[in-house]
C-alpha positions as a Python dict, from the first residue, in 0.01 Angstrom:
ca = {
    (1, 'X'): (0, 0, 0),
    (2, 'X'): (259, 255, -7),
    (3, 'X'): (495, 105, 192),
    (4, 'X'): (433, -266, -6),
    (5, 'X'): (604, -59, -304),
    (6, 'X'): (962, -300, -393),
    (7, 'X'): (1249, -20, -478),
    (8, 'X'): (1273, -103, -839),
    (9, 'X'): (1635, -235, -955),
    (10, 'X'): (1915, -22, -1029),
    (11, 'X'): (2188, 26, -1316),
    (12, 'X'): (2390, -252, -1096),
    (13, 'X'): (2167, -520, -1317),
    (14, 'X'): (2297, -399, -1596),
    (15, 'X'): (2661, -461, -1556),
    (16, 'X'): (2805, -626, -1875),
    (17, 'X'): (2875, -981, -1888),
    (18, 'X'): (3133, -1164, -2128),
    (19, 'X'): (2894, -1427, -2309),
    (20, 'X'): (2531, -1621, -2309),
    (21, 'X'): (2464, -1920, -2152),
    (22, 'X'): (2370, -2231, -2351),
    (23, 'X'): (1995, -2255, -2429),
    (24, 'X'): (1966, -1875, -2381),
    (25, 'X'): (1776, -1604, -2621),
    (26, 'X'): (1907, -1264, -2709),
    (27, 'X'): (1759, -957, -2767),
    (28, 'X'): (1868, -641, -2940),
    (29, 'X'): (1672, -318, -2826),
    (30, 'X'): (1709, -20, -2900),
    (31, 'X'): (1690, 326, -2655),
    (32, 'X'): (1589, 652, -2697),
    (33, 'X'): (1608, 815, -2326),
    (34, 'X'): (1587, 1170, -2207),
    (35, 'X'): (1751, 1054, -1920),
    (36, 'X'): (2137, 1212, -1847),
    (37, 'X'): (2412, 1003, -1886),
    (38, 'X'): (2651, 892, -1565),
    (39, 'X'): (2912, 1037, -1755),
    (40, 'X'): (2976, 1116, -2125),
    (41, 'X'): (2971, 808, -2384),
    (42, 'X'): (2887, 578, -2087),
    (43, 'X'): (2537, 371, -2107),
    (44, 'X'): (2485, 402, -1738),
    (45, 'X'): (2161, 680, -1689),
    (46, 'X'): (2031, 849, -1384),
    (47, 'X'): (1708, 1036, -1261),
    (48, 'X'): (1823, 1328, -1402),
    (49, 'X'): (1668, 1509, -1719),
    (50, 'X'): (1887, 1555, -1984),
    (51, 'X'): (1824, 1815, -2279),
    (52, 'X'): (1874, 1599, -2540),
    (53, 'X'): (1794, 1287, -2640),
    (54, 'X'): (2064, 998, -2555),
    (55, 'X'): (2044, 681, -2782),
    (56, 'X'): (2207, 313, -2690),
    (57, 'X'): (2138, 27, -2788),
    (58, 'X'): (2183, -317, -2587),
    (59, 'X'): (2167, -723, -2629),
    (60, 'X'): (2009, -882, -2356),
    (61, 'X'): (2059, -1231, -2296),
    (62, 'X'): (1719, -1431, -2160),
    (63, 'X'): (1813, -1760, -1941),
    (64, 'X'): (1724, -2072, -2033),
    (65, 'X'): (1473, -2116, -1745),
    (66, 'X'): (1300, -1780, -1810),
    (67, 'X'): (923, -1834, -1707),
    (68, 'X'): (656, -1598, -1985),
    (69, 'X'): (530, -1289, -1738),
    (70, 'X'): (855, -1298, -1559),
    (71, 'X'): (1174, -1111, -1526),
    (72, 'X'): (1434, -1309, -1377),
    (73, 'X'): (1660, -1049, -1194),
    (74, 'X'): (1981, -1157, -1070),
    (75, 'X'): (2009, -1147, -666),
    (76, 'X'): (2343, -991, -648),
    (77, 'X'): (2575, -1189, -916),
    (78, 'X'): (2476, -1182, -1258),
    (79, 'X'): (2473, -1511, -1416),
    (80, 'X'): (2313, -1549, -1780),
    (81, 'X'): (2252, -1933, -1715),
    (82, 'X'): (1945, -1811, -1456),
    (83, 'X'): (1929, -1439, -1496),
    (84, 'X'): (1859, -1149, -1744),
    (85, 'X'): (2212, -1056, -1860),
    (86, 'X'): (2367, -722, -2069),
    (87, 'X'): (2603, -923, -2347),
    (88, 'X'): (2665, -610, -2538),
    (89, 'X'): (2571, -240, -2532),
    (90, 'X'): (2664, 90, -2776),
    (91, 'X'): (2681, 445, -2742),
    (92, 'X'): (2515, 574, -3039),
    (93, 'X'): (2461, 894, -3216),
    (94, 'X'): (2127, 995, -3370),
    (95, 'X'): (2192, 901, -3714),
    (96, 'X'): (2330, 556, -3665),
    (97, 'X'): (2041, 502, -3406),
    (98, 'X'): (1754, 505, -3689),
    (99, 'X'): (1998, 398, -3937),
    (100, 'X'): (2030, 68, -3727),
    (101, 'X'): (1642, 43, -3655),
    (102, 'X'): (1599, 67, -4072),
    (103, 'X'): (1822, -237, -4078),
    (104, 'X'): (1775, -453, -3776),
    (105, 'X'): (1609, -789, -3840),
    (106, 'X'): (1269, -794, -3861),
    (107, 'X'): (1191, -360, -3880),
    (108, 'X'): (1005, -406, -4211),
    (109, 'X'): (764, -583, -4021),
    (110, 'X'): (743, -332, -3767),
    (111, 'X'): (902, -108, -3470),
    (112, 'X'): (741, -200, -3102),
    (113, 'X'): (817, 73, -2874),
    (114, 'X'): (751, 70, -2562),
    (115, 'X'): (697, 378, -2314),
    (116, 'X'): (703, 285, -1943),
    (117, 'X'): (555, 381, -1675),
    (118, 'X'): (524, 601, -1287),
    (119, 'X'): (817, 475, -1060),
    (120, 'X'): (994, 304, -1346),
    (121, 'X'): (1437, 214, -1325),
    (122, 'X'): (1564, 207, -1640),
    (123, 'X'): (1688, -157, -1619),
    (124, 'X'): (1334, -217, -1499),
    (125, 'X'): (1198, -55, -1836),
    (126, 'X'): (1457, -231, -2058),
    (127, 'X'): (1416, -576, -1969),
    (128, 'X'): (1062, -555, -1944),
    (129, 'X'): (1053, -427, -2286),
    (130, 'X'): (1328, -777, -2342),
    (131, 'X'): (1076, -956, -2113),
    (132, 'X'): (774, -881, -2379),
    (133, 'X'): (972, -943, -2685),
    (134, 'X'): (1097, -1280, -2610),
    (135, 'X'): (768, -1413, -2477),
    (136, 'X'): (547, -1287, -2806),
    (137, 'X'): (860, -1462, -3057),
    (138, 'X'): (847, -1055, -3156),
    (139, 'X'): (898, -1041, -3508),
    (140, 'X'): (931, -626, -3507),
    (141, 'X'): (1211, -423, -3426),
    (142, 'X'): (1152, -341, -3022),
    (143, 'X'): (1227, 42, -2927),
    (144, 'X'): (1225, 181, -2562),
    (145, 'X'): (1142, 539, -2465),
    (146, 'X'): (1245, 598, -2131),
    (147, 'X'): (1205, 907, -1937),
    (148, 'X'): (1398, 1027, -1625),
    (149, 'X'): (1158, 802, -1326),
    (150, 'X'): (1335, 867, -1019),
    (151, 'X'): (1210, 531, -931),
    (152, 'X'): (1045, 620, -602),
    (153, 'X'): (670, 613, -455),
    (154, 'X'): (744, 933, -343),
    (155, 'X'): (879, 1073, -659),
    (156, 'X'): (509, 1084, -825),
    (157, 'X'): (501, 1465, -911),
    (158, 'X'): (864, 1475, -991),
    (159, 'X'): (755, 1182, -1273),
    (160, 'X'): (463, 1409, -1359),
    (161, 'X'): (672, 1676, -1467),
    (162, 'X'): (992, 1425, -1587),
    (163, 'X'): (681, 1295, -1830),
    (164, 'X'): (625, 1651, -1978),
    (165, 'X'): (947, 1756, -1981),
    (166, 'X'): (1016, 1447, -2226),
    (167, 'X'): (698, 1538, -2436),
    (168, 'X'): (916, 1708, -2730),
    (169, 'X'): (1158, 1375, -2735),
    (170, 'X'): (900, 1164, -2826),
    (171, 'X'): (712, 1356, -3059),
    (172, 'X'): (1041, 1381, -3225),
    (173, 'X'): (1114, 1012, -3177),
    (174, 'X'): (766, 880, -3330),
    (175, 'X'): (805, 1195, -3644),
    (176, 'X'): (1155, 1037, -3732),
    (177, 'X'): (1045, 676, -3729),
    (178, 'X'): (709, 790, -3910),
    (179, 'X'): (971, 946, -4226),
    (180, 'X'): (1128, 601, -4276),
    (181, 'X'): (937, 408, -4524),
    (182, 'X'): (1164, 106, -4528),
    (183, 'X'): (1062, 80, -4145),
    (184, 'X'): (670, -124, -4076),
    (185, 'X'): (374, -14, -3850),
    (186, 'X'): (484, 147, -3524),
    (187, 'X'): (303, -25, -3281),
    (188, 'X'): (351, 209, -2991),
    (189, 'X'): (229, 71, -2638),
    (190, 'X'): (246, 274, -2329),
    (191, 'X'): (209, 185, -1941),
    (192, 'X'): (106, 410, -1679),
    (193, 'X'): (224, 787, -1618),
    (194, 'X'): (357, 652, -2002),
    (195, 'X'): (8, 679, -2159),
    (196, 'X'): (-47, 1009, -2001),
    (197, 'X'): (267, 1101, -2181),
    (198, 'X'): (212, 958, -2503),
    (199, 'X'): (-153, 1085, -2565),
    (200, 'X'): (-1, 1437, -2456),
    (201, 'X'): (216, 1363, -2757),
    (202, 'X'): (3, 1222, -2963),
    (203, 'X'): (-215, 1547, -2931),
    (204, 'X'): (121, 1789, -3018),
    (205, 'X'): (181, 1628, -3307),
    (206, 'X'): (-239, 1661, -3411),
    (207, 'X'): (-191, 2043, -3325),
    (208, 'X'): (137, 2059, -3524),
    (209, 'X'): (-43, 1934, -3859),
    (210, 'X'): (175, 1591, -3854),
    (211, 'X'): (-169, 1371, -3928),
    (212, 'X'): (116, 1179, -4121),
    (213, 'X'): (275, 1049, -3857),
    (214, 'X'): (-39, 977, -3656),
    (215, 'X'): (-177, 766, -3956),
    (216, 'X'): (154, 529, -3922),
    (217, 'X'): (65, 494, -3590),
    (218, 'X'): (-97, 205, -3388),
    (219, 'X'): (-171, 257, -2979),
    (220, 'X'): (-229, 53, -2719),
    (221, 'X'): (-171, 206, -2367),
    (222, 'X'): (-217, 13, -2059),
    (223, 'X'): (-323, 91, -1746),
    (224, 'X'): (-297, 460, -1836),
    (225, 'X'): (-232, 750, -1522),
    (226, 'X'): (-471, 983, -1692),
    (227, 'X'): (-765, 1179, -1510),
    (228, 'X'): (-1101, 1058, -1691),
    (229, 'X'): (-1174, 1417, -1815),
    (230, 'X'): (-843, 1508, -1930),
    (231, 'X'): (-853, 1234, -2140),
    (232, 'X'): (-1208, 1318, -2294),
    (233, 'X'): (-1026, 1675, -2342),
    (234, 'X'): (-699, 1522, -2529),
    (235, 'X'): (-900, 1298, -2743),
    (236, 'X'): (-1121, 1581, -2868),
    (237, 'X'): (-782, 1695, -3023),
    (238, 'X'): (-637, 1423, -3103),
    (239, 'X'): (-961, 1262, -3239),
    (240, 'X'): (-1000, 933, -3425),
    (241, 'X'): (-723, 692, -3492),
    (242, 'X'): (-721, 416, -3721),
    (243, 'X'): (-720, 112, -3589),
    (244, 'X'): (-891, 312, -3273),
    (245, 'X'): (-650, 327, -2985),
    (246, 'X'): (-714, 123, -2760),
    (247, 'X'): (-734, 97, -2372),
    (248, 'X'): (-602, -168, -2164),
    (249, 'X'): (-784, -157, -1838),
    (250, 'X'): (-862, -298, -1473),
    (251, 'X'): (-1089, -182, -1308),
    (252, 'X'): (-945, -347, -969),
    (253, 'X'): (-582, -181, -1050),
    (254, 'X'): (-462, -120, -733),
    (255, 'X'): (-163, 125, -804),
    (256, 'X'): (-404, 331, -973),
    (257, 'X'): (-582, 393, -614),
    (258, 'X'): (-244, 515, -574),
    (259, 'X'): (-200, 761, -787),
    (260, 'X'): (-561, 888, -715),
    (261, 'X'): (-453, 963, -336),
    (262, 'X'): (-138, 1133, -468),
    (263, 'X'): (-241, 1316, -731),
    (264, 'X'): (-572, 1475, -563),
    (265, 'X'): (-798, 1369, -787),
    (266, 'X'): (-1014, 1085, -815),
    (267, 'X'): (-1133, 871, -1201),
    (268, 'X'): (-779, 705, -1364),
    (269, 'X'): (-868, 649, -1747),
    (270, 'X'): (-705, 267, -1646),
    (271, 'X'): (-972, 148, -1400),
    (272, 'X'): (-1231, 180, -1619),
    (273, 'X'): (-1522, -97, -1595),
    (274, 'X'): (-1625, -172, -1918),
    (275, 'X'): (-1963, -297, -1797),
    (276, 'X'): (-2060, 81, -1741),
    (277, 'X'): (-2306, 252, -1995),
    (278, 'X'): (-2104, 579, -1883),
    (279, 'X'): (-1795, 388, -2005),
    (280, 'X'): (-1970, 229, -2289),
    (281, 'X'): (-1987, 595, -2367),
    (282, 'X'): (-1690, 733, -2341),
    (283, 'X'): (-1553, 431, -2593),
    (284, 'X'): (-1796, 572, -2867),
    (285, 'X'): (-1811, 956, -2794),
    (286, 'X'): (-1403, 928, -2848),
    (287, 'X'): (-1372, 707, -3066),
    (288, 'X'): (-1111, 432, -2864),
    (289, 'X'): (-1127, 64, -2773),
    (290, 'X'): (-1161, -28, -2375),
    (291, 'X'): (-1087, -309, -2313),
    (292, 'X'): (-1119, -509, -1975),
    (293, 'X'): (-833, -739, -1893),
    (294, 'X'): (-891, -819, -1570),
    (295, 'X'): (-865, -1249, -1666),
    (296, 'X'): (-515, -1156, -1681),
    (297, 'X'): (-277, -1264, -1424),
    (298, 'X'): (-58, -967, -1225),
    (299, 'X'): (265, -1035, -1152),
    (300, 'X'): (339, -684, -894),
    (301, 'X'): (97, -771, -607),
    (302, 'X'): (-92, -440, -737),
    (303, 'X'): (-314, -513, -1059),
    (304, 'X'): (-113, -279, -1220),
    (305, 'X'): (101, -510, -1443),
    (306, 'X'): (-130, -759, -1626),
    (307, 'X'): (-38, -626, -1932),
    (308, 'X'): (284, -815, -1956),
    (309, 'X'): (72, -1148, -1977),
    (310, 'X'): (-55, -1044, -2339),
    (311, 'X'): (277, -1149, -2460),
    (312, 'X'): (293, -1525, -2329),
    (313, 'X'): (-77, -1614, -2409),
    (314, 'X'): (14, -1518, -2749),
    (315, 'X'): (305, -1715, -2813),
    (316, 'X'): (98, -2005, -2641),
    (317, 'X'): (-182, -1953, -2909),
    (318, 'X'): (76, -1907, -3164),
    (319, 'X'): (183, -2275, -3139),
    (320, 'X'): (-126, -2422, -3140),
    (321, 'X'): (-235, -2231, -3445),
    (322, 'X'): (-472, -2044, -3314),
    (323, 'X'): (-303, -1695, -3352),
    (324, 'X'): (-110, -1524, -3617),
    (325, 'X'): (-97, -1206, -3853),
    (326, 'X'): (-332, -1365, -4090),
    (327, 'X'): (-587, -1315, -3810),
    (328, 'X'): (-578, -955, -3841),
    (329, 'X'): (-362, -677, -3756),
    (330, 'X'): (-551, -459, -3480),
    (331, 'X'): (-906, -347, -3328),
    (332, 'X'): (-1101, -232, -3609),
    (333, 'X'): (-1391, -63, -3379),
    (334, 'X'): (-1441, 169, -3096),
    (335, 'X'): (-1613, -8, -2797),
    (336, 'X'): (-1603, -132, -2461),
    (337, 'X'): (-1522, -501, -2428),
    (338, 'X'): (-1382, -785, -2253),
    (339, 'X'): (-1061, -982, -2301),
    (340, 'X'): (-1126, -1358, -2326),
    (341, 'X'): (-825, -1558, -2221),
    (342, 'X'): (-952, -1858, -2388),
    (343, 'X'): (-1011, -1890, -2732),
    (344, 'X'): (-846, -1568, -2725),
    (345, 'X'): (-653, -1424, -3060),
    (346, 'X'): (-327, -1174, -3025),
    (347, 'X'): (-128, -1070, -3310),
    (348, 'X'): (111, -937, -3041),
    (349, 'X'): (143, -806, -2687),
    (350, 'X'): (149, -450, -2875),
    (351, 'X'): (-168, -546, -3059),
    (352, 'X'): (-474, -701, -3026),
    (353, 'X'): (-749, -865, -3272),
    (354, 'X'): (-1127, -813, -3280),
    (355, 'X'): (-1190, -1218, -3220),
    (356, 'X'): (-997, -1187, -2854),
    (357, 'X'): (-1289, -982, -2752),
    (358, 'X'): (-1638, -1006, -2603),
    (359, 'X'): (-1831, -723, -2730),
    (360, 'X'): (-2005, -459, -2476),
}
């Protein structure tokens, strides 16, 4: 399984290109990274753990022939007629960063941010974050938090500790957005060795007395890298959210076997089966949605990705008038349920609706 593990692309994707294509979408996003810079006011970021926060933002061109689910990576030259494509990218400092998130189209509908995940390139974070905001017709402001991945199977306790070490960054990141009023719901989804880091900072900013900024707040973490009983332990600080938080999970997530045999430990918070009263649970005792999404399809060979679906079933309901923010704007309960791909109702790939859902 290990060894099945693709080296994820480098900053050589992300070479800028002169124009878009005919027929092609672009995409602004924004970046908040704790990653350290090639070298000073250049957007090119390593491994390497910076201690600061560095802020960019790009335009990413999508081809024409983009497929939903998909990136479509270029296989040595970059070509914006049948690849993802940088157009444009900034250096920015911290105050024209939220300054430009306050006025970027769509923000007073909403900021998605996205946190990725264990074994993670940048690029690979940034146009996945693209990927998702194309497919859903994103109508919100999209965000990235990356941490310093190295980007390796073997790197897992190095990410562990990467994670932590960006802990303070994104509490500060989620307080600053939380103080703009001009700026909608933060709908703040997080993949991974990501939800292990987000619910760490979700639970600083409960111990810090910033209840404000957790009220602002709506979470959806996928396929989260967190032991079962660390997780009860974070929630009991934490405690409830409104909407609940909820929990994308598989419960035949492959990469999550993974981190099991590499971490020592054994019960990931992401392979959850909803079908267990134990689980069942666990959704009520803590307050938190679990939701099964196993119909989806994976795109990494692993189970581990089927998150990135949400966003092109949506946009496919969305057309035939069968989803849409009238519908509602999150999960209103705590629970264990299954996602229905049929029928099914998203208000986004960063939030889901009560009628998608088959109740435990």
């Amino acid at each position: 399984m290990l060894a099945g593990c693709a080296t994820p692309p480098g900053a050589e994707v992300l070479q800028l290109v002169s124009e878009t294509a005919p027929g092609a979408r672009t995409v602004d996003v924004f970046v908040a990274t704790t990653r350290e810079r090639e070298a000073n006011g250049e957007n090119v970021f390593t491994a390497n753990r910076s201690d600061q926060t560095n802020y960019a933002t790009y335009t990413v061109s999508v081809p024409p022939n983009h497929q939903p689910g998909r990136v479509e990576w270029p296989q040595g030259r970059i070509d914006p007629r049948t690849t993802f494509a940088v157009v444009a990218e900034e250096t920015v400092s911290p105050e024209r960063f939220f300054d430009a998130i306050a006025t970027a189209p769509g923000a007073r509908n909403g900021v998605a941010l996205f946190v990725h995940g264990y074994n993670q390139s940048f690029a690979e974070a940034l146009y996945r974050l693209t990927q998702m905001t194309a497919d859903a017709d994103l109508s919100a402001a999209p965000v990235l938090f990356a941490w310093p991945s190295q980007a390796a199977v073997a790197g897992y306790l190095a990410d562990r500790d990467s994670a932590m070490f960006s802990r303070d960054s994104l509490v500060d990141l989620l307080t600053r957005l939380a103080r703009d009023r001009s700026v909608g719901e933060i709908m703040l989804m997080a993949h991974s060795m990501g939800g292990w880091l987000t619910v760490e900072a979700l639970r600083q900013l409960r111990l810090s007395g910033r209840g404000d900024v957790l009220d602002r707040l709506t979470v959806v973490l996928a396929s989260p890298d967190i032991d079962i009983d660390l997780f009860r332990k974070q929630m009991t600080t934490v405690g409830p959210l409104s909407p609940p938080m909820t929990i994308l999970t598989s419960p035949d997530d492959r990469a999550l076997l993974v981190s099991n045999r590499l971490s020592g430990v054994y019960g990931r918070v992401g392979a959850l089966d909803v079908s267990d009263p134990r689980v069942q649970k666990i959704a009520r005792d803590a307050r938190v949605a679990i939701v099964d999404i196993s119909s989806l399809e994976a795109t990494d060979g692993f189970s581990h990705d089927r998150y990135v679906g949400l966003a092109s079933v949506y946009r496919e309901l969305a057309a035939s008038g069968r989803a849409g923010p009238q519908r509602g704007l999150g999960i209103r309960q705590a629970g264990a349920f299954v996602f229905k791909t049929v029928g099914t109702t998203l208000s986004s790939p960063f939030m889901l609706v009560g009628g998608a859902l088959a109740g435990e």
